[in-house]
C-alpha positions in Angstrom: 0.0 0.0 0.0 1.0 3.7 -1.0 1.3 6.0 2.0 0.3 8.7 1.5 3.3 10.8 1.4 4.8 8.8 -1.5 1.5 9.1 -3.5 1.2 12.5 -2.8 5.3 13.2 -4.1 4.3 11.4 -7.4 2.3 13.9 -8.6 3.4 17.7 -7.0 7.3 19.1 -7.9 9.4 19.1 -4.4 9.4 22.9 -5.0 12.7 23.3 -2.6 13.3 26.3 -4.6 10.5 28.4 -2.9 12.0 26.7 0.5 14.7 28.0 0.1 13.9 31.3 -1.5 11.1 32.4 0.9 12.9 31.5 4.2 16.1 33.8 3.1 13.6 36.2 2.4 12.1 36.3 5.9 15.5 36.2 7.1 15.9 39.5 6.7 13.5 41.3 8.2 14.1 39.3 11.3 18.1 40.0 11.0 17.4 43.4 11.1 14.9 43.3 14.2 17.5 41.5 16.1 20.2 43.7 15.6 18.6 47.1 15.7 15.6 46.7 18.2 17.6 44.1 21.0 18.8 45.3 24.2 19.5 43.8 27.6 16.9 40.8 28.4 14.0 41.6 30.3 11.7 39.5 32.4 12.1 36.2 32.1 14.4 36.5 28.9 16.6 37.9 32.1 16.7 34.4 34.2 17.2 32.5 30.3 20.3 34.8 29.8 21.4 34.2 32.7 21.4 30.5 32.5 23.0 30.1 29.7 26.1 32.6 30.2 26.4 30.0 33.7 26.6 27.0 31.2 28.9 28.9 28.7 31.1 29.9 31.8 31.4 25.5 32.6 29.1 26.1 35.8 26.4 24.7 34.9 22.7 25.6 35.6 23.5 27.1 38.6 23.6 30.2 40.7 25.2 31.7 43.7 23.8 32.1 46.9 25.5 34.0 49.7 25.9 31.5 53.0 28.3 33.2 55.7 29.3 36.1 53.5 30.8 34.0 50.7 29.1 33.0 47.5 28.5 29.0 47.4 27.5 27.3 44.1 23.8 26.1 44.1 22.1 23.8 41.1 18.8 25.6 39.7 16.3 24.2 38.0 13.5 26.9 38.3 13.0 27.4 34.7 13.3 24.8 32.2 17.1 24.4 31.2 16.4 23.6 27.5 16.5 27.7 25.8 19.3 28.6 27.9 21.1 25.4 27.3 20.8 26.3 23.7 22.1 29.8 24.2 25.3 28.5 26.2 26.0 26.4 23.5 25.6 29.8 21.1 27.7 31.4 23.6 30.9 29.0 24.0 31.2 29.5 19.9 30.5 32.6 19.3 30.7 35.1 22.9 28.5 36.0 25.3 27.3 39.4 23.1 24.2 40.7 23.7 22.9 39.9 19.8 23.9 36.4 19.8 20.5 35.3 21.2 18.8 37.5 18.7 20.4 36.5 15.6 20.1 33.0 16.6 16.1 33.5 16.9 16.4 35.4 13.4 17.8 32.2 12.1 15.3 30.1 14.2 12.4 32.0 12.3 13.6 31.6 9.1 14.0 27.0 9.7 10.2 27.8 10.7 9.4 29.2 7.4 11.7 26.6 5.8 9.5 23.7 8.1 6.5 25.5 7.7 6.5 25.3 4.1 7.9 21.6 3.8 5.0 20.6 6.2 2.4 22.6 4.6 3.6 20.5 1.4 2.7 17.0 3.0 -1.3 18.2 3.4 -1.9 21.4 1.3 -1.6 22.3 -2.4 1.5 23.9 -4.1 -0.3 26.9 -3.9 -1.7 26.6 -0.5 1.6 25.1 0.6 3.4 28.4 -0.9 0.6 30.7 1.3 1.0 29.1 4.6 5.4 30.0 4.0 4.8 33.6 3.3 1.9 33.6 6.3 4.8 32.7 8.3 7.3 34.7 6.6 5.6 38.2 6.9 3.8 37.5 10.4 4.9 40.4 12.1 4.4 38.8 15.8 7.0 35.9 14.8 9.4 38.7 13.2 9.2 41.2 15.9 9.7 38.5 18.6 13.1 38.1 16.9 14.4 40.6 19.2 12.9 39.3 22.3 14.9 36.0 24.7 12.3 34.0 25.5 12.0 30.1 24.2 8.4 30.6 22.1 10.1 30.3 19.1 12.4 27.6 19.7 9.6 25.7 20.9 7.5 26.3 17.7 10.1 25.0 15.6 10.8 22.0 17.5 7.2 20.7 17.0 6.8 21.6 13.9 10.4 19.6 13.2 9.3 16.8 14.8 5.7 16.8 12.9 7.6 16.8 9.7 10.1 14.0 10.4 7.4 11.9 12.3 5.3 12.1 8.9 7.4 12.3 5.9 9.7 9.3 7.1 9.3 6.2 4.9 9.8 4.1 8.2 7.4 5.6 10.3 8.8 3.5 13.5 11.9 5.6 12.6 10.3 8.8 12.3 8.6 8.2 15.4 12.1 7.8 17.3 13.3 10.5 15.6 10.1 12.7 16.8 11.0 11.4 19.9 14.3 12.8 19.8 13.2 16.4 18.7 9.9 16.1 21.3 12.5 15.5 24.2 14.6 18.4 23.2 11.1 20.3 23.0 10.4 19.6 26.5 13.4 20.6 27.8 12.5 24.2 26.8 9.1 24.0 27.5 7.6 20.8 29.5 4.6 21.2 28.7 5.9 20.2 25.2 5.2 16.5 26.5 1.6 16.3 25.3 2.4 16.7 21.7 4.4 13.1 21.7 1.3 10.9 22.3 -0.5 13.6 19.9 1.8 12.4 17.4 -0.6 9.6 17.1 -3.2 11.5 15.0 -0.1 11.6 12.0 -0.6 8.5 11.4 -3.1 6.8 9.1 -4.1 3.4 8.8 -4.9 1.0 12.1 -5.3 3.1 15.2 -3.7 0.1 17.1 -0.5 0.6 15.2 -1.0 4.9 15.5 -1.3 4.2 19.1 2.2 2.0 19.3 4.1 4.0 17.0 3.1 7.5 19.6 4.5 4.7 22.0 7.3 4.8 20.4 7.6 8.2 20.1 6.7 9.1 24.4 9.2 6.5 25.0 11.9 8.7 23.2 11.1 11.9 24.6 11.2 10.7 27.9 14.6 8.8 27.2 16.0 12.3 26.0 14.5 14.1 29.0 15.9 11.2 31.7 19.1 12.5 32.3 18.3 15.8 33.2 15.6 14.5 35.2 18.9 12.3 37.2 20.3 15.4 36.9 18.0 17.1 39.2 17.0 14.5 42.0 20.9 14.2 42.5 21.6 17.7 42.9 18.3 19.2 44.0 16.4 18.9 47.3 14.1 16.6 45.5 13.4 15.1 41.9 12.1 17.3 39.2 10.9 16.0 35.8 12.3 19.3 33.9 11.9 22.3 36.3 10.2 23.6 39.4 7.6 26.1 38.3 5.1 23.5 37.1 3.5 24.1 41.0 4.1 28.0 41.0 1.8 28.0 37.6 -0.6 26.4 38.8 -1.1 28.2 42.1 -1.0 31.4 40.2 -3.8 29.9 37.8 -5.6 29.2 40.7 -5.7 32.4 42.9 -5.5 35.0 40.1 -8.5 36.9 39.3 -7.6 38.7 36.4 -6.7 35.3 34.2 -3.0 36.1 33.8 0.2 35.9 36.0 0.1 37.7 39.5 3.4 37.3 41.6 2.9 34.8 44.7 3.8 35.9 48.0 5.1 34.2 51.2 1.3 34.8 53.1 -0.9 32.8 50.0 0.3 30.0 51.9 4.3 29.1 51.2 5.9 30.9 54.1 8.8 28.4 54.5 10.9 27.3 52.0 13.5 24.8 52.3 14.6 24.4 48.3 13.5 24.5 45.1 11.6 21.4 44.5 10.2 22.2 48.6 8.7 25.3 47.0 7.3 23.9 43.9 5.5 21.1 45.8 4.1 23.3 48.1 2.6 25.9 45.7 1.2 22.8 43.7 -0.4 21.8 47.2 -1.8 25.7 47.6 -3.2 25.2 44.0 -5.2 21.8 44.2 -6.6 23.1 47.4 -7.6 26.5 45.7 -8.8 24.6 43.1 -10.6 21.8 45.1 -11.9 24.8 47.5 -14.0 26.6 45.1 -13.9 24.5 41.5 -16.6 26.5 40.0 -14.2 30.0 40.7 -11.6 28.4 38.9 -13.5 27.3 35.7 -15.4 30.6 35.6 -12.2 32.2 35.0 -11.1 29.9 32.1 -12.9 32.3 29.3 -10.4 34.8 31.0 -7.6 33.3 30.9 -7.7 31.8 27.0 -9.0 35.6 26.6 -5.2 36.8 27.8 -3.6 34.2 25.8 -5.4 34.6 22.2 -7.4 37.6 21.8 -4.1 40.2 21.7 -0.9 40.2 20.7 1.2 42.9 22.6 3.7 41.0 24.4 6.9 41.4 22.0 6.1 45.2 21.9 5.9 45.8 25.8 8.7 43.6 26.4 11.3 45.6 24.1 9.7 48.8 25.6 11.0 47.4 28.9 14.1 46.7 27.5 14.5 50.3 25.6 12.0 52.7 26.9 13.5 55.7 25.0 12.5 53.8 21.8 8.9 53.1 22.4 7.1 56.1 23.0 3.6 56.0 23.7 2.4 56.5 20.2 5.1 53.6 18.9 4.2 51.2 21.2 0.4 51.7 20.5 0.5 51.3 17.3 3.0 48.2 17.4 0.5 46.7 19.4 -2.3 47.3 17.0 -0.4 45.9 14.0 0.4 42.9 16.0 -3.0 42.3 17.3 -4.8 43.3 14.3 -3.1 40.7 12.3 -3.4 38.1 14.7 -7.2 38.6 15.1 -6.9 38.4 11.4 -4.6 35.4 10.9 -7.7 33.9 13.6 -10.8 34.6 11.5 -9.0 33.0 8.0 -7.9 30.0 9.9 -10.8 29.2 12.0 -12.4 28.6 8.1 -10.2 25.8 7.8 -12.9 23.7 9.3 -15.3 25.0 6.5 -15.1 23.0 3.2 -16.4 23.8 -0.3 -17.8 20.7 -1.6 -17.2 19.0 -5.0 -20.6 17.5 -6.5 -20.1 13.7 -7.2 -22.2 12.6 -10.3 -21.9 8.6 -11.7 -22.1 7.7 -15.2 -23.4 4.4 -15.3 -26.4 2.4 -16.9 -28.9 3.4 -13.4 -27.4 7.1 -14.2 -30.5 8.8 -13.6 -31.2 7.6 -9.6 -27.2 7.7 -8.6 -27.0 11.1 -10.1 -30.2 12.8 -8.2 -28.7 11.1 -5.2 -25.4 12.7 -5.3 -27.5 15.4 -6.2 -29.1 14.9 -3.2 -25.6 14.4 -1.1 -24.1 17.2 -2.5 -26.9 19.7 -1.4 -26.7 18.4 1.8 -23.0 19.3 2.3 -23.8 22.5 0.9 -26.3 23.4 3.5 -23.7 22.0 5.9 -21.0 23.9 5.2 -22.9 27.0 4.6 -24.0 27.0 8.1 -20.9 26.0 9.6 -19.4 29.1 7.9 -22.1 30.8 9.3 -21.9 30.3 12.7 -18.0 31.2 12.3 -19.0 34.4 10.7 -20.9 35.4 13.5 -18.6 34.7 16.0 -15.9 36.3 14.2 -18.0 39.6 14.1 -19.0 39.4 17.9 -15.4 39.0 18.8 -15.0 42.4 16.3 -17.6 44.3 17.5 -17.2 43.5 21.2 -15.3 46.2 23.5 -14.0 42.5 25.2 -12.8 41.3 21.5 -13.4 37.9 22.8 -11.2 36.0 19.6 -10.6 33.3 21.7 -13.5 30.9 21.3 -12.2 30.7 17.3 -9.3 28.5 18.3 -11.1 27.2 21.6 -13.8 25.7 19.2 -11.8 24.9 15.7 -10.7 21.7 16.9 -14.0 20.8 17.9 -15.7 21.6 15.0 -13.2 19.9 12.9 -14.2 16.8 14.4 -17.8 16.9 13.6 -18.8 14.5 10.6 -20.5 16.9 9.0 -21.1 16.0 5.2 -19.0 18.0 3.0 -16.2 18.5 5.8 -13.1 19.3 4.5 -10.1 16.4 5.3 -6.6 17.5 5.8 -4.9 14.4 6.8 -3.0 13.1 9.5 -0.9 16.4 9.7 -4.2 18.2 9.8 -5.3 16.1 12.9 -1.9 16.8 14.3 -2.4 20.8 14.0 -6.0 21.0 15.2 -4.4 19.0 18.3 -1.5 21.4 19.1 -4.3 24.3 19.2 -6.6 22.0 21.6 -3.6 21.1 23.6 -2.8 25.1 23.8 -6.1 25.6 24.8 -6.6 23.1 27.3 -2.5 23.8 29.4 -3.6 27.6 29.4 -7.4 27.2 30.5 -5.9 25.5 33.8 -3.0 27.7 34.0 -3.1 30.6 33.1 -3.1 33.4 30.1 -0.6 35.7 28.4 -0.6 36.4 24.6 3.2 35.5 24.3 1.7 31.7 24.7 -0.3 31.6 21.3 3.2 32.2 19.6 3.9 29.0 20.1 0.9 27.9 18.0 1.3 30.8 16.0 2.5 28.9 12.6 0.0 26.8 13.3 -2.4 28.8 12.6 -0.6 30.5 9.2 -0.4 26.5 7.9 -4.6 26.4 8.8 -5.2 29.9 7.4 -3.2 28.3 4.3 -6.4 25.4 4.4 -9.6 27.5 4.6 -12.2 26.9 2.3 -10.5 23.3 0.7 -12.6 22.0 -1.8 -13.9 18.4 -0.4 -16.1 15.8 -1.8 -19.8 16.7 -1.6 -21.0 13.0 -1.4 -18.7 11.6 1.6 -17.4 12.8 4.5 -14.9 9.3 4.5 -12.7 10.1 1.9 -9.0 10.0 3.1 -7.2 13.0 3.6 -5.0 12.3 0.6 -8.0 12.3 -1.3 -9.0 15.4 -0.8 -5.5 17.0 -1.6 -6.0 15.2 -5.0 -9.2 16.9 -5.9 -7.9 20.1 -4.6 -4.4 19.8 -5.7 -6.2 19.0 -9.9 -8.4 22.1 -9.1 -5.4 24.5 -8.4 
């Protein structure tokens, strides 16, 4: 049997030229952010920087604490080692300069376009393929974040890397391990990275049993690559810790903020003594499930606000290089970089969400009963017309809400797209196993930020994401069947285009 890679490589060009051709071109933009926009780290990009100049400097992920008026060398684990691991490396080869980070996220954003557009190629048309690229090459979130340390970008590539060798590898029990090897890497800079590995399931066609032992596979990996830093830390800290120790701080500030984003917890919300790292993280996990168990129907109510903070703006790039370089963002600037950004967010939202939304293809047989096959495909055909209409409908409307509202309330288009991608509606549009894979990232998204909590800078990690959806709104389907295979459907579309 054919899978559907190979059968979908017979008939479109490779078309590494555009690869190549659109990621050097979204290079620059991002060179040029890097180097004239990046200052000193800010925030948490601070703590990262930090980190890695320890590692470059052969100390490890560590700090110094001051015990009897000398500094003593203490292990640190706080925040996940993986992006400042990354930079020390950087940092070893080429210095510890201030620009090194930056240029090395510049370089980061154009492997996503190049990633982006070699993914988009294993479910979309040429075309579409091409659209998704230059979605991702002229998002100006993704090129303004350029300047800014933080790991979102690192971790976007990483699962989009590991989507594309999980799928496109003729051994998929290869592919697997070797998704396994990017996935552990992943959830070294972010854990909560670790969903996407049994997610990887949904790439693969065929018999679920074997979809379900090849994301096996896969977990197994990542956890193998994450082990020894795991060893790492229940050897050197006060306790063991998968990856870091702010797994139980999150979730104590998801549970007693009341805004929906981060609040800074205090000694009196119920962690007075601390004895460690992994001591504090364990009791702030403690404070959270009994927040949470206290008053359950407080902390769901507040899950509309906190997926509101995390996809309904996109102002976190701008107020962050403000902090870094006040003198450079006056008010008026830094207004109006948050409007571009959030503007084309919102926008990049509404096209997207229509990737749920197909445009059916009427189905009519030629045979010697001609005349009753055709006015039931007839039949069929209207059907997924109606369907899809009001499907479209319904996104419409809440697309305009979310405009007209003072609120803006954009979140419940990706909250709901991978809902409504799962209804069998007739006329449905099928984008394969790397379709599945992408509609699960968003739910996944979703789902660690309702519990948590919410900050715009989060959606960047599903931001190409959504440029490779947008890329799929409106796909012609088959108006008969909703069963078709997703490689189907790219054949229809792809003769169309």
């Amino acid at each position: 049997m054919v899978s559907e890679p190979e059968a979908r490589s017979s008939t479109q060009s490779p078309d590494w030229g555009f690869t190549l051709v659109v990621s050097l071109l979204g290079l620059l933009p991002r060179l040029y952010v890097a180097i004239a926009w990046s200052r000193e780290p800010v925030w948490d990009g601070h703590y990262y920087h930090f980190g890695a100049t320890r590692i470059a400097e052969g100390l490890g992920y560590s700090e110094d604490v001051i015990v009897g008026g000398q500094a003593v060398w203490k292990a640190w684990c706080h925040y996940p080692v993986g992006y400042s691991a990354f930079l020390g490396l950087l940092y070893v080869v080429f210095g510890r300069g201030l620009l090194v980070a930056p240029i090395a996220n510049a370089a980061i954003g154009a492997l996503q376009i190049a990633v982006g557009h070699r993914l988009g190629r294993c479910f979309l048309s040429t075309n579409r393929a091409r659209v998704a690229a230059a979605l991702i090459a002229l998002h100006p979130g993704l090129i303004a974040y350029s300047a800014v340390v933080m790991n979102e970008l690192l971790t976007a590539l990483l699962l989009s890397s590991a989507a594309l060798l999980i799928y496109s590898r003729r051994n998929q029990l290869r592919g697997s391990a070797y998704g396994g090897i990017v996935l552990g890497l992943a959830t070294l800079v972010r854990p909560s990275v670790l969903l996407a590995a049994p997610l990887s399931a949904l790439l693969h066609g065929g018999k679920r049993l074997r979809a379900v032992l090849l994301a096996g596979v896969c977990l197994a990996v990542t956890f193998a690559v994450v082990m020894p830093w795991t060893i790492r830390n229940c050897s050197r800290m006060d306790g063991c810790a998968f990856v870091s120790t702010n797994g139980g701080w999150n979730l104590a500030i998801g549970a007693l903020t009341t805004s929906g984003r981060f609040r800074t917890l205090k000694a009196q919300d119920g962690c007075p003594i601390v004895t460690g790292q992994v001591q504090q993280d364990r009791c702030w996990a403690k404070v959270g499930r009994e927040a949470i168990l206290k008053d359950p129907k407080r902390w769901v109510s507040l899950m509309p606000k906190k997926l509101g903070h995390t996809y309904d703006h996109e102002s976190f790039a701008i107020e962050y290089l403000r902090e870094a370089n006040p003198g450079a963002w006056p008010e008026h600037r830094r207004v109006a970089g948050r409007n571009l950004l959030s503007h084309f967010h919102r926008a990049l939202l509404i096209v997207a969400a229509f990737s749920v939304v197909g445009l059916p293809l009427s189905e009519r047989r030629k045979n010697a009963g001609g005349a009753k096959e055709s006015k039931e495909a007839d039949n069929q055909a209207t059907l997924a017309w109606m369907s899809q209409v009001m499907l479209g409908s319904v996104l419409v409307l809440l697309a305009g809400y979310a405009i007209v509202n003072d609120d803006h309330p954009f979140f419940w288009l990706p909250t709901l797209m991978p809902l409504l991608a799962l209804l069998p509606l007739p006329g449905r549009p099928l984008h394969g196993g790397v379709g599945r894979y992408l509609f699960g990232l968003l739910f996944s998204t979703t789902l660690i930020h309702a519990v948590f909590f919410g900050d715009d800078r989060y959606h960047l990690v599903v931001t190409p994401v959504l440029c490779l959806l947008a890329a799929a709104a409106l796909r012609r389907s088959r108006g008969s069947t909703a069963s078709s295979e997703g490689s189907d459907a790219d054949a229809v579309e792809a003769s169309a285009t």
